[in-house]
C-alpha positions as CSV (number, residue, x, y, z in Angstrom):
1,X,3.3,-5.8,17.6
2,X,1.2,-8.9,18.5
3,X,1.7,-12.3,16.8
4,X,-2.2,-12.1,16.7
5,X,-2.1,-9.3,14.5
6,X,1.1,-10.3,12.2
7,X,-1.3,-13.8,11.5
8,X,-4.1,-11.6,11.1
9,X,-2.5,-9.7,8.4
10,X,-1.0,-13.4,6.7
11,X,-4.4,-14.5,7.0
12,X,-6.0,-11.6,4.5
13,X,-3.3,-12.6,2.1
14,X,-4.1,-16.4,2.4
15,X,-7.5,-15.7,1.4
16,X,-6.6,-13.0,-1.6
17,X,-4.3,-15.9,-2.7
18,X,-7.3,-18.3,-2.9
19,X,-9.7,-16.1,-4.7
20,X,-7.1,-15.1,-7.7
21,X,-5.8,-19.3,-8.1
22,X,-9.3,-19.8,-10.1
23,X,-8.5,-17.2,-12.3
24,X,-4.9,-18.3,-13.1
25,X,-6.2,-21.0,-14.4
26,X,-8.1,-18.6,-17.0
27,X,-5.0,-17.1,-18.1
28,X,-4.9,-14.4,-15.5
29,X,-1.9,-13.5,-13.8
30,X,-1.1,-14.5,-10.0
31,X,-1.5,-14.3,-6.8
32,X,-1.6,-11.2,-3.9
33,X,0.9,-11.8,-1.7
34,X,4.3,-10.6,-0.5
35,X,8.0,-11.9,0.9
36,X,8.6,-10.7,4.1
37,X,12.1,-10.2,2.8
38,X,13.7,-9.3,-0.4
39,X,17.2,-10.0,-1.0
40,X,20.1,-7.9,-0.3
41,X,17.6,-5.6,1.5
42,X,16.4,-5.2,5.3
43,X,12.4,-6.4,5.8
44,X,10.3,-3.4,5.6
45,X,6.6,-2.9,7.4
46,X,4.1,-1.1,6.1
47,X,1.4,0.4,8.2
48,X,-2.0,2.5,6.4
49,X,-5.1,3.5,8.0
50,X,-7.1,6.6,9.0
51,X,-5.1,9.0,11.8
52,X,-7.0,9.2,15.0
53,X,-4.4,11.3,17.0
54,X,-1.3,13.4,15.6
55,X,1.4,15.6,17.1
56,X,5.1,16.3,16.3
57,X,6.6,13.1,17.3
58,X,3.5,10.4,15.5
59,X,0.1,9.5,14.1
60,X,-1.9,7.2,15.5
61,X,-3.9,5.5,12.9
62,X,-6.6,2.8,12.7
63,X,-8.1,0.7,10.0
64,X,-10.5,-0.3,12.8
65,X,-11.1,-0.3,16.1
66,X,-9.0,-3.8,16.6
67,X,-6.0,-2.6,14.7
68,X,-4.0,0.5,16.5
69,X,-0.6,1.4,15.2
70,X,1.7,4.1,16.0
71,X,3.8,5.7,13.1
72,X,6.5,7.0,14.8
73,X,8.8,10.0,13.1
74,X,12.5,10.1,12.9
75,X,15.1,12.5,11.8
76,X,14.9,10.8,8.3
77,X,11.2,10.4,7.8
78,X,10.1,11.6,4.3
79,X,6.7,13.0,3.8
80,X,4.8,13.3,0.9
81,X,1.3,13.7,-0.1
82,X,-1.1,12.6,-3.1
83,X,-1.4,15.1,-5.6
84,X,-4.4,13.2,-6.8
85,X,-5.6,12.4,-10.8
86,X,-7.9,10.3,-12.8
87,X,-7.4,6.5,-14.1
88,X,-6.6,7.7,-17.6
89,X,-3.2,8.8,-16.2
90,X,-2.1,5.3,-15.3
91,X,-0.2,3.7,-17.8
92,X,2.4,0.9,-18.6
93,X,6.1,1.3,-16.8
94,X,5.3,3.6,-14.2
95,X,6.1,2.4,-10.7
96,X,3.1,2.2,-8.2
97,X,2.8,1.2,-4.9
98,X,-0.7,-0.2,-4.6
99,X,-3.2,-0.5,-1.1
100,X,-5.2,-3.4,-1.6
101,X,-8.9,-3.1,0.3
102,X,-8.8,-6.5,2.6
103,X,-11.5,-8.0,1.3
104,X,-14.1,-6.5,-1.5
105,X,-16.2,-9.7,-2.1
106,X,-14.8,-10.4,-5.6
107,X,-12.4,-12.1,-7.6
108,X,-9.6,-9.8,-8.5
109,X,-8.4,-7.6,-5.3
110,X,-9.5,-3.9,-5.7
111,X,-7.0,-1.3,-5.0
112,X,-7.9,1.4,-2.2
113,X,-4.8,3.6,-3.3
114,X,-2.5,3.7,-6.1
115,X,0.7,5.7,-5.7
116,X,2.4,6.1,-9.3
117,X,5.6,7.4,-10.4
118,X,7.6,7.4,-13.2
119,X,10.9,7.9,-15.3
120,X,14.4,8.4,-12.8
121,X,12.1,8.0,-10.1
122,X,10.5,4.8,-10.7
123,X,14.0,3.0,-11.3
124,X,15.5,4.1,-8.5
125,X,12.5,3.2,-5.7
126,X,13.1,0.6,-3.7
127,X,10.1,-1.5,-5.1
128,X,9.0,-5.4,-4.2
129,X,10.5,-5.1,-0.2
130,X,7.5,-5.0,2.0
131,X,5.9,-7.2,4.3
132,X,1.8,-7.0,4.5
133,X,0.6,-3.8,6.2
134,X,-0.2,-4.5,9.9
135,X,-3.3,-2.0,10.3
136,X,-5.3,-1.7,7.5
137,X,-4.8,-3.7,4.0
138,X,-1.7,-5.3,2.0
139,X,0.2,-3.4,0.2
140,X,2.3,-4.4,-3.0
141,X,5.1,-2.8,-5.1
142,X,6.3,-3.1,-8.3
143,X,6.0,-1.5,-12.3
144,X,2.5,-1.5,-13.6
145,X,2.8,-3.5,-17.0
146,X,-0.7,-3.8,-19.0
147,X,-3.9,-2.0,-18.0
148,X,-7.7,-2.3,-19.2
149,X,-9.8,0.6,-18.8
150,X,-12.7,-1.1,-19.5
151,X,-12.6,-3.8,-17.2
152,X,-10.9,-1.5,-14.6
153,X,-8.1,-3.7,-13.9
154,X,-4.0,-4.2,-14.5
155,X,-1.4,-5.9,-14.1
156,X,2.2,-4.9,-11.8
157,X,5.4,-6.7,-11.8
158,X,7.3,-6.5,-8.2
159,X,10.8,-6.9,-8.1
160,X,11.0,-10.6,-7.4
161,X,9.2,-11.3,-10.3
162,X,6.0,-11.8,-9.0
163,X,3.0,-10.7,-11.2
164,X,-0.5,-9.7,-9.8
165,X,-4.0,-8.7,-11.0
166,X,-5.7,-6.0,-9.3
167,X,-8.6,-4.1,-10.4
168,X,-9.2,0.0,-9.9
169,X,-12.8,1.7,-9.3
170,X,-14.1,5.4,-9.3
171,X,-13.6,5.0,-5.5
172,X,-9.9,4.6,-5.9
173,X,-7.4,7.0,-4.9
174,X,-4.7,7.4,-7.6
175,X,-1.8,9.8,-7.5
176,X,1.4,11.3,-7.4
177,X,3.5,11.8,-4.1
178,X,4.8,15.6,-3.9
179,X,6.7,16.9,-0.9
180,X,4.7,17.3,1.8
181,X,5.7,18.0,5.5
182,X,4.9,16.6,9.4
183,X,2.3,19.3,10.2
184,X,0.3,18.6,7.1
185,X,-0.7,15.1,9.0
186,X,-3.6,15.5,10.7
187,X,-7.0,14.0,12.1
188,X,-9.1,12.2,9.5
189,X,-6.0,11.8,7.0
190,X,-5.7,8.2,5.2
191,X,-2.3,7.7,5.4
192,X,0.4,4.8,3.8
193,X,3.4,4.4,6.2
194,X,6.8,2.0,5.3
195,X,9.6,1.4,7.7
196,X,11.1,-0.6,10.8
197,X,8.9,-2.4,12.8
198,X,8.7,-0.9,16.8
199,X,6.6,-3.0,19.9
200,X,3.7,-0.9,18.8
201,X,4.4,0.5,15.5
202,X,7.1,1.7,13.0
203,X,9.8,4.0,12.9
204,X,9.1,5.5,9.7
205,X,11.3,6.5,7.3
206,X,8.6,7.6,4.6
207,X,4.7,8.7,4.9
208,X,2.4,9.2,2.2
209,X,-0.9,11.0,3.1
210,X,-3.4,9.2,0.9
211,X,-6.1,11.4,1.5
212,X,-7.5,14.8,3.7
213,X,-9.8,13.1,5.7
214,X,-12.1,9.8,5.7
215,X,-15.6,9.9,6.2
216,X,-16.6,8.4,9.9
C-alpha cells in the first residue's frame, strides 16, 4: 500500500479535525481522528468501498477510481451483513462502528454507515483500534453516548477516551451485523473491511457488507 495513499487518508482526517475545532469551542465535542495504535493491541486497517470484482479467495473494492484495495480472505475471516433499521433504533450505550463520508461540505462529519450493537456484544468488541480506512472514508469506533434526533447528530466515546460529533441523515445506512457468509459478497456490495495490512490490501479477519449494491 502506497505512502501516497496512507497520507492521502491522514490528509481527510487533517481536514475533519479542522472543521470540528470551531465548534469545540461552542461546547461541542472533539475532533475525527484516530491512533494508528491502541495499546496492548496490534494496529488494525480498515478498508470500505464498493466491490468491483469478487471470487472465493477476495473482493476488490473501490471508493474511486484512484483508490483500489484488495480484501483478501483467510481461514478466520468473519462475515456479516447489515440487517438494516431506522434512526429511532440508535440509542445511548450501544457500540457502533461508524463510516465517516470524506468530506460532506459541513461542519460536523456525516456518517455513511453506522454498525450498532449492544449488551455482551458491545463490551466484548474490540472498539477504538483502527487506523483511517485506506479506500474509501475514516472509520471510528467506540459507545454511542448522547443522541439528538432533531439535529441528526451524536456523540461516541472510543476506547482511548476520545469523544467525537458526528451527524446521521436519511441517506445513512444504520444496522445490525448478522452472520453472513463469503458468497453473499458480490458486485455492487458496499462493504466495511478490518484487518492486517498486505502490499495491496488486508488480510481480513472480519467483513461487514454495508449494503446490496451502490448505484453507478
Amino acid at each position: 500500500m502506497s505512502n501516497r495513499r496512507r497520507g492521502s487518508a491522514w490528509a481527510v482526517l487533517a481536514l475533519l479535525g479542522s472543521l470540528l475545532a470551531a465548534c469545540a469551542g461552542q461546547g461541542s465535542t472533539a475532533v475525527v481522528s484516530a491512533t494508528p495504535t491502541c495499546k496492548g493491541a496490534s494496529p488494525v486497517t480498515v478498508v470500505s468501498g464498493t466491490v468491483r470484482l469478487a471470487d472465493q479467495t477476495s473482493a476488490t473494492v473501490s471508493a474511486n477510481s484512484a483508490d483500489i484495495e484488495i480484501i483478501h480472505y483467510t481461514s478466520k475471516t468473519r462475515f456479516s451483513q447489515v440487517n438494516q433499521v431506522t434512526a429511532d433504533a440508535l440509542s445511548p450505550e450501544q457500540s457502533a462502528q461508524v463510516l465517516v463520508e470524506p468530506s460532506t461540505g459541513t461542519s460536523v462529519p456525516l456518517a455513511a454507515a453506522i454498525v450498532v450493537q449492544s449488551g455482551a456484544a458491545a463490551v466484548e468488541a474490540p472498539i477504538g483500534c483502527s487506523t483511517p480506512a485506506q479506500a474509501g472514508a475514516p472509520e471510528v469506533q467506540g459507545i454511542i453516548t448522547t443522541i439528538n434526533r432533531t439535529s441528526q447528530q451524536f456523540s461516541l466515546l472510543d476506547a482511548r477516551g476520545q469523544q467525537y460529533l458526528l451527524a446521521f441523515s436519511a441517506n445513512t445506512i444504520i444496522g445490525q451485523p448478522e452472520p453472513a457468509q463469503q458468497s453473499d459478497i458480490t458486485q455492487g456490495n458496499l462493504v466495511l473491511a478490518s484487518g492486517s495490512a498486505t502490499s495491496d490490501g488486508i488480510n481480513a479477519d472480519s467483513v461487514i457488507i454495508l449494503s446490496a449494491s451502490t448505484s453507478s
